[in-house]
C-alpha positions in Angstrom: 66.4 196.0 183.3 63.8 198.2 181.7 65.5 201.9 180.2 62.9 204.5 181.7 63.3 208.2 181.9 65.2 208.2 185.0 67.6 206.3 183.6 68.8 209.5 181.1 67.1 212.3 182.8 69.4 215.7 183.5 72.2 213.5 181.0 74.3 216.2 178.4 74.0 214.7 175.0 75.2 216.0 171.5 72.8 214.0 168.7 74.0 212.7 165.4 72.1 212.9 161.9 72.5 211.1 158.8 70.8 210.9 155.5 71.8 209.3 152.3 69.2 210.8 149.8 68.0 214.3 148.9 64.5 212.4 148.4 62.6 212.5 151.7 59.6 211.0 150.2 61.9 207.9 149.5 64.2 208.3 152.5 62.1 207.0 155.5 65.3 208.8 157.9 65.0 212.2 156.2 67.0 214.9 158.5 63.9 216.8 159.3 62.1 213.9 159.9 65.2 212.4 162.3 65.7 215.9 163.9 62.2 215.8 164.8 62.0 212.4 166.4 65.3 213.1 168.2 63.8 216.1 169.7 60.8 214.6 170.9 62.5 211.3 172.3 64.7 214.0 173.9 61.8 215.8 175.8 60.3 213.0 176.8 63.3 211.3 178.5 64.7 214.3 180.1 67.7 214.3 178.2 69.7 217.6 177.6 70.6 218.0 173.8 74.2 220.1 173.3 74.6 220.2 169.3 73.9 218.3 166.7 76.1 216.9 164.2 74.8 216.0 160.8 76.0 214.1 157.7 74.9 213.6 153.7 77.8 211.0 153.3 78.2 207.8 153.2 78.3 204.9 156.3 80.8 203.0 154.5 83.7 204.7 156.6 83.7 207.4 159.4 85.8 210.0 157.3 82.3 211.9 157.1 82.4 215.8 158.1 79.6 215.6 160.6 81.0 212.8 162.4 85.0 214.0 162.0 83.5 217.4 163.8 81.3 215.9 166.5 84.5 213.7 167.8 86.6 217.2 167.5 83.7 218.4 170.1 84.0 215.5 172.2 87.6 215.8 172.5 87.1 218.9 174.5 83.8 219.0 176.0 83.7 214.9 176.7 84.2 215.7 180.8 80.3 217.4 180.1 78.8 214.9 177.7 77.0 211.4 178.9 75.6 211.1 175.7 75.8 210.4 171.9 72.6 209.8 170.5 71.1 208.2 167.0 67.7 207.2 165.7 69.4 203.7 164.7 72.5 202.1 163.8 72.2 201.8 160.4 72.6 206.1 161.1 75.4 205.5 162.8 77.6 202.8 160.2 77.6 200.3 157.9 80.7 198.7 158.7 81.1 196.7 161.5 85.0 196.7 162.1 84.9 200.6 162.2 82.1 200.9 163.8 83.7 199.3 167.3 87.1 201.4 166.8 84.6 204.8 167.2 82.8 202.7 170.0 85.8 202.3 171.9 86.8 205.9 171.9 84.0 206.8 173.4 84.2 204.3 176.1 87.3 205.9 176.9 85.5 209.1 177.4 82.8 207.7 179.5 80.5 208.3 176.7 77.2 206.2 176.3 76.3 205.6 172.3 72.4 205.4 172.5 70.2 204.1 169.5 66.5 206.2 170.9 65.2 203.3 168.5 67.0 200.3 169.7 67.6 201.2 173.4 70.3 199.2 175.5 70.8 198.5 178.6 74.4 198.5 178.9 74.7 197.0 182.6 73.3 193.8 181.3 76.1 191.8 179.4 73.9 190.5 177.2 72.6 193.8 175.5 76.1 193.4 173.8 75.0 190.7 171.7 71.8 192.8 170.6 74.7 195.8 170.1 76.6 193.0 167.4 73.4 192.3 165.8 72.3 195.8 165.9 75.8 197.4 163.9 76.2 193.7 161.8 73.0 194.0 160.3 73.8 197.3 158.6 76.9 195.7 157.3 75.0 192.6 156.1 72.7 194.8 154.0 75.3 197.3 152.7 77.3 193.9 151.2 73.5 192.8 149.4 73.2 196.2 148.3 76.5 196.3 146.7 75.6 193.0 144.9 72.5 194.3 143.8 74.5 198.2 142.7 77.2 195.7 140.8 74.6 194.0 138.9 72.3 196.9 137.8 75.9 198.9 136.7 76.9 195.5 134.6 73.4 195.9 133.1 73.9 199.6 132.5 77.4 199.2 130.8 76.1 196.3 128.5 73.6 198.4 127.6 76.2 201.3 126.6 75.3 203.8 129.2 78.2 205.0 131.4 77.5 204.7 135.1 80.7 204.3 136.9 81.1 207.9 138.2 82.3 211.2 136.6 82.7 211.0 132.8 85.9 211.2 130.7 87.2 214.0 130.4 85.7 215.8 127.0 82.5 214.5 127.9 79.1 215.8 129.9 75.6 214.8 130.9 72.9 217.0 130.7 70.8 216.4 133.4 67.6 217.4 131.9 67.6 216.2 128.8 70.0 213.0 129.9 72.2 213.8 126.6 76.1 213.2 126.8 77.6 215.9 124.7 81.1 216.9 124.1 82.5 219.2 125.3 85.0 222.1 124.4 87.5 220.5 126.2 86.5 217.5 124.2 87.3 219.2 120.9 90.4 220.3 121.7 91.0 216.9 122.6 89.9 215.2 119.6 91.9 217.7 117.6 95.0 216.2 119.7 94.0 212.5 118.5 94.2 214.6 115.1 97.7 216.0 115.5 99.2 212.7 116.4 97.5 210.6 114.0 97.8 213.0 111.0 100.0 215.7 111.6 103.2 213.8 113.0 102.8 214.9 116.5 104.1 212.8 119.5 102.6 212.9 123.2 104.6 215.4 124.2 104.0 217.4 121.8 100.7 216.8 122.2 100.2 217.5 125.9 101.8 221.0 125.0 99.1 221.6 122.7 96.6 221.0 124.9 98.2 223.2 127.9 98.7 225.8 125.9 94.8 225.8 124.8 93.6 225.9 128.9 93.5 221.9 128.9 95.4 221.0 131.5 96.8 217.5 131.6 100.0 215.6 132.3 102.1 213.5 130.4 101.1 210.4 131.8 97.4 211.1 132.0 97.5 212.2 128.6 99.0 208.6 128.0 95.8 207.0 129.7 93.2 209.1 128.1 94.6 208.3 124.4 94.3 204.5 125.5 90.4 205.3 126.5 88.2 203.1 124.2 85.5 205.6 125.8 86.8 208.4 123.2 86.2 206.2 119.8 82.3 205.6 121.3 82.9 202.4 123.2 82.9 201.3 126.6 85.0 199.7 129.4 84.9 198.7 132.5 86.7 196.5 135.5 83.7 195.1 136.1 83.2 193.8 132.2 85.9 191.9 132.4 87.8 192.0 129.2 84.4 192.7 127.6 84.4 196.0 125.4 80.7 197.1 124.0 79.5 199.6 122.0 78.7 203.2 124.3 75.7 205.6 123.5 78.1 208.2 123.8 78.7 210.4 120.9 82.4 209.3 119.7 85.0 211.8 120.2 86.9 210.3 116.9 86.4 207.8 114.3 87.6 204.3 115.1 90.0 204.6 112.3 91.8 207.6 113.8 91.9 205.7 117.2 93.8 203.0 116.3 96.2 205.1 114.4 96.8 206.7 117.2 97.4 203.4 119.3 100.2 202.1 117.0 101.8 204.8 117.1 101.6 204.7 120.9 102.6 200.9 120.7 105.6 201.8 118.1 104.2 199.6 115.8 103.3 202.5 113.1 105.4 205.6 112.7 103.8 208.8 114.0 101.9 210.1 110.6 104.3 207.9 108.5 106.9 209.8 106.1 104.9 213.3 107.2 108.0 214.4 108.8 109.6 214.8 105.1 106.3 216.8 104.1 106.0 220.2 105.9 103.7 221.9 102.9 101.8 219.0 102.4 97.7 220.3 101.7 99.2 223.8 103.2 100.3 224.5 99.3 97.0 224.7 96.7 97.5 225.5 93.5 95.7 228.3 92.0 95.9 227.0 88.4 93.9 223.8 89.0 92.5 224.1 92.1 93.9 221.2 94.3 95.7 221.2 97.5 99.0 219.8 97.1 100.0 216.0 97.8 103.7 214.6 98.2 105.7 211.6 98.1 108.5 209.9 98.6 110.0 208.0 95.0 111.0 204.8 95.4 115.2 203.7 94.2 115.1 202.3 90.9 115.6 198.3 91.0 119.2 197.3 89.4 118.5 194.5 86.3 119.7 192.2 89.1 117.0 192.9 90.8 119.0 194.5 93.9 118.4 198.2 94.5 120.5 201.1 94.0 122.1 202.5 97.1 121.0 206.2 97.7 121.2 208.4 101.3 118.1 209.6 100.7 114.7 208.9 98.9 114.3 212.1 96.6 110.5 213.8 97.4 107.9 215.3 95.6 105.2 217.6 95.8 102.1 217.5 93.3 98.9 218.6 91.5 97.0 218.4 88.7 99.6 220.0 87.0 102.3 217.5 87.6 104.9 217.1 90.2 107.5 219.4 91.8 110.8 218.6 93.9 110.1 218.6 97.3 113.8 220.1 97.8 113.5 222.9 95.3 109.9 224.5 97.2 111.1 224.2 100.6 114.7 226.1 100.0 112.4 228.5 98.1 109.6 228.7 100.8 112.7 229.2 103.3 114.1 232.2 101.3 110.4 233.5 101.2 110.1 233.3 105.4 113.6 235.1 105.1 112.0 238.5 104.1 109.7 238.7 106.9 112.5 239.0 109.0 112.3 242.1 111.5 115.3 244.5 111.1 117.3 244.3 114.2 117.3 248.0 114.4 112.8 247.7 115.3 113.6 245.0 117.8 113.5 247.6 120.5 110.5 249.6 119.0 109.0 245.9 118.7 109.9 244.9 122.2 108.1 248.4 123.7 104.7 247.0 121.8 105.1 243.6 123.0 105.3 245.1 126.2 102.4 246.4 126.3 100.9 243.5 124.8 101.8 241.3 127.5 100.5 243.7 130.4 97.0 244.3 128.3 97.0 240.4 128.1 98.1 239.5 132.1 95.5 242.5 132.8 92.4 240.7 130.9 93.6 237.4 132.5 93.4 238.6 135.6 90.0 240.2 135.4 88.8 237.2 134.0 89.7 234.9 136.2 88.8 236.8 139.3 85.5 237.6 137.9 85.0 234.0 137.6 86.0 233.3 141.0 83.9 235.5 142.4 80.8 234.1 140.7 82.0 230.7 141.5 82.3 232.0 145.3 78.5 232.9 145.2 77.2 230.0 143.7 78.7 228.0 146.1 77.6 230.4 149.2 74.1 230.0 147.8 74.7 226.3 147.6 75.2 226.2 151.4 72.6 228.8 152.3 70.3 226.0 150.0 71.4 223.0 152.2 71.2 224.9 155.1 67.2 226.0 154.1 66.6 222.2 153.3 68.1 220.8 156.3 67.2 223.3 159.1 64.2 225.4 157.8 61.9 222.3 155.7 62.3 223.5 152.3 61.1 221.3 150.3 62.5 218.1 148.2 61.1 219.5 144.9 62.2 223.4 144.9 65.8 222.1 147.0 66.9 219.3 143.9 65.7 222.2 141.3 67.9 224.9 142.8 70.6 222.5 143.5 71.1 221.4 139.9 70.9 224.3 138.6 73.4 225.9 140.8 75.9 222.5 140.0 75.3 222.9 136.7 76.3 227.0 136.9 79.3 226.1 138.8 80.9 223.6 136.1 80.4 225.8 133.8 82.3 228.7 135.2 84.9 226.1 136.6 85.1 224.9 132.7 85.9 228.5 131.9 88.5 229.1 134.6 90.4 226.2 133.8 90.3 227.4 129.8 92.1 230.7 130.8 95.5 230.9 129.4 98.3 231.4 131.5 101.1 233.5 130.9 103.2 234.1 134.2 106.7 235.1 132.0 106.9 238.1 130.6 110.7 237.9 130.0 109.7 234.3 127.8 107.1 235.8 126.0 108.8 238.4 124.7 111.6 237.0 124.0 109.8 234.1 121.9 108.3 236.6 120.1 111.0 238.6 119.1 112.8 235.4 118.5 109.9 234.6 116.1 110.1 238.1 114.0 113.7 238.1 113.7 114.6 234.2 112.8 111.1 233.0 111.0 113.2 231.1 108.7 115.9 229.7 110.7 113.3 228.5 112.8 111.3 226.9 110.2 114.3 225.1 109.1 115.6 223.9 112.6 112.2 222.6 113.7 110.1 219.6 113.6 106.9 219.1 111.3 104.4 219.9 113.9 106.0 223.3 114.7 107.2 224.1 110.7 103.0 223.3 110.7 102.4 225.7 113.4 104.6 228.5 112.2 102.9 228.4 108.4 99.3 228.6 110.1 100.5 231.5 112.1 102.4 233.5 109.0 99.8 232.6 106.5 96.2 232.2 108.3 94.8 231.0 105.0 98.0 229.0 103.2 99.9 229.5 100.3 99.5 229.7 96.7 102.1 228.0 94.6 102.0 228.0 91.2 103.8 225.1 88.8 103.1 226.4 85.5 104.4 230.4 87.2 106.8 228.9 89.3 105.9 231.6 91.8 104.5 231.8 95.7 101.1 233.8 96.4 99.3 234.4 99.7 96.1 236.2 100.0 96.7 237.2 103.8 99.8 237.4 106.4 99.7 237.5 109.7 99.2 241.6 110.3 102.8 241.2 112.8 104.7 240.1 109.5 102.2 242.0 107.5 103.6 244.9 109.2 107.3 243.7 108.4 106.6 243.0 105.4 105.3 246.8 104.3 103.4 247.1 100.8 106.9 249.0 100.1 108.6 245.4 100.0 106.0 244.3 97.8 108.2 243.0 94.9 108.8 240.1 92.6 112.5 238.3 92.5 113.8 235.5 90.6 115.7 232.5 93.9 117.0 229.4 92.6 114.9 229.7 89.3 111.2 230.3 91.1 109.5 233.9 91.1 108.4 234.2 94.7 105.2 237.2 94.4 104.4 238.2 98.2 100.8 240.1 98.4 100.2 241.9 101.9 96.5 243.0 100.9 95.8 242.2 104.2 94.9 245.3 106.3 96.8 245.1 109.4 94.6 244.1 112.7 97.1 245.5 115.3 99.6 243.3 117.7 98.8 240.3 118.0 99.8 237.6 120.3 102.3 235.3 118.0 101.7 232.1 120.4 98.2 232.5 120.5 96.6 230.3 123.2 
């Protein structure tokens, strides 16, 4: 039986759109183009249209706003609507199973689904074989097109170009110029590789350094991305097999450095091996000759039976140029030295007042910050919606809609990169007591902690390292910290003979104000 106008006329229907490209010179099923041609078929049949629904998503599944909302609609107006119509099944899914499960809810409604290009007449049996054929073929296509996607990305990898979805994290494409580059967040990461490779750091270590510096990452991720071949300029893939090649990507480390850092992960090399015994190692230079300061560890002396003598411990040594210096000796004098920045406990309260204030100036900056970030964020993506709205509803056109589009993406990672990098600091009770903790114990601390915090707290003391002269047996600094600068007043400037080492402290440097002493 023939489907003329009388057979819809005076019938309620609400009209579902989909598109799957933003080019409507390539996309024959453009929304303006469907929204038209639903209109018109609309008109001409009689048919009253209610709302229409419309999608940018996929077919693959039905977990697609536009159609999630339409069934919401149905759900309470269905007693009123006859009718849900589409230009053509391939609109309406692309997978067959799923495609009958929405079917048969709206059979339970009473609710017709109309293709207005592949018309059905629904009280001939047979029109449900044309129905199969019509909502298989989609299904059929979307399985070749897959084949066809799988073998252009296999191309794509081979060739070293990543195009499996977002990037690594650390790494970004321009879109104009088509250039990965790394990012900030990159850097910080590749300092991490650094740290554990180099600097005796573990993961968790690590993953601390990186929160604390606005990269935000857990444990077990961290874990994953180390693993990344991605990050030493290679590439990956499930669908390479067990095929690694050679990435266009700029790499985030040298090879070398990467698979240091993967025995250590795999406990077949010792995390920056000995460096645990070496706290001043390259921190020290000496002034006389020039050089940073190397160490080692001397080997026990061989018995004439060719057995080893047994010693507890492995004596160490720090040297130069100039020749070499016990490793025990500097660091109970280095200790002694941290000893006289030690804040009086009778300033801790004056300290605690400035700190204090510190904190709220801090939390106040953060806060501005980060809401004036939001708020830009917030209008980008309001103009992003206004954009879609002009493009779907008003004809913008293709050309000016993709140009204001990535432009606006491109605005909005950016100031999402930026919110993410703010550093948090929700405990003003820890802070300040870290802090204070900090000024009052520098040296017990040292003593008590592990390499990559001894590290830490040198860099924060002495910004620019330490002097230490063999032939003067004596310690020189050209700048402290202006916290410990402060403690250690020009007054204290002095000269003092400890365990046989003159220890000569310089505070030329002119105090900058409070600082933060965990700087983020």
């Amino acid at each position: 039986m023939y489907l003329d106008k009388s057979s819809f006329e005076g019938k309620r229907a609400v009209c579902y759109l989909r598109k799957s490209t933003d080019d409507a010179y390539r996309q024959k099923y453009s929304i303006q183009a469907q929204r038209e041609q639903m209109e018109m078929w609309s008109s001409n049949f009689g048919v009253i249209t209610e709302k229409y629904f419309i999608d940018d998503h996929s077919a693959k599944d039905f977990k697609r706003p536009g159609w999630v909302d339409l069934m919401d609609y149905l759900k309470k107006h269905h007693t009123s609507i006859s009718l849900v119509l589409i230009i053509d099944y391939s609109r309406f899914s692309r997978n067959d199973v799923l495609a009958y499960v929405s079917i048969n809810q709206l059979d339970q409604w009473g609710i017709e689904l109309q293709a207005i290009d592949q018309l059905l007449n629904y009280e001939v049996p047979e029109s449900l074989i044309m129905r199969g054929n019509y909502i298989t073929m989609p299904a059929v296509d979307n399985l070749w097109r897959s084949k066809k996607v799988k073998r252009g990305m296999i191309q794509s990898l081979r060739a070293g170009n990543w195009c499996a979805g977002k990037y690594p994290r650390g790494f970004w494409k321009d879109k104009n110029t088509g250039e990965v580059q790394i990012t900030d967040e990159g850097k910080l990461i590749a300092a991490a590789y650094d740290k554990i490779a180099h600097h005796g750091y573990n993961i968790r270590e690590a993953q601390t350094f990186l929160n604390l510096r606005g990269v935000n990452v857990t444990f077990k991720a961290l874990s994953k991305m180390l693993r990344n071949v991605f990050y030493k300029g290679y590439i990956s893939h499930r669908l390479l097999g067990s095929e690694i090649v050679k990435g266009n990507q700029p790499p985030l480390v040298d090879p070398t450095t990467w698979q240091l850092v993967q025995d250590i992960l795999s406990g077949n090399k010792k995390s920056g091996k000995n460096e645990d015994l070496f706290p001043l190692k390259k921190f020290l230079q000496c002034p006389d000759c020039g050089k940073s300061h190397t160490a080692y560890q001397r080997k026990t002396k061989q018995k004439p039976d060719g057995s080893y003598r047994e010693k507890k411990s492995k004596p160490i040594y720090y040297k130069c140029a100039c020749g070499d210096i016990s490793g025990k000796k500097l660091h109970e004098t280095f200790s002694d030295m941290l000893s006289s920045f030690s804040l009086n406990h009778n300033d801790v309260d004056i300290l605690r007042e400035e700190l204090e204030i510190v904190f709220n100036s801090m939390q106040e900056e953060a806060r501005e910050s980060q809401a004036l970030l939001k708020k830009r964020i917030t209008e980008q993506s309001q103009f992003l919606e206004k954009l879609e709205k002009k493009y779907i509803n008003d004809g913008l056109d293709t050309e000016t809609y993709k140009k204001h589009k990535e432009s606006t993406l491109n605005e909005i990672h950016k100031l999402e990169s930026a919110l993410r990098s703010q550093v948090q600091l929700s405990n003003p009770t820890q802070f300040i007591n870290n802090s204070l903790k900090l000024v009052t114990k520098p040296s017990k601390i040292w003593r008590d902690s592990n390499i990559s915090a001894q590290r830490e707290l040198q860099k924060l003391i002495f910004p620019e390292g330490l002097m230490y002269s063999k032939k003067k047996e004596e310690y020189r600094t050209p700048r402290i910290h202006s916290i410990f600068a402060v403690i250690h007043s020009p007054t204290k400037e002095k000269t003092r003979l400890t365990n046989g080492v003159n220890l000569v402290y310089s505070t030329t440097a002119v105090p900058r104000g409070i600082e933060p002493l965990f700087p983020g």
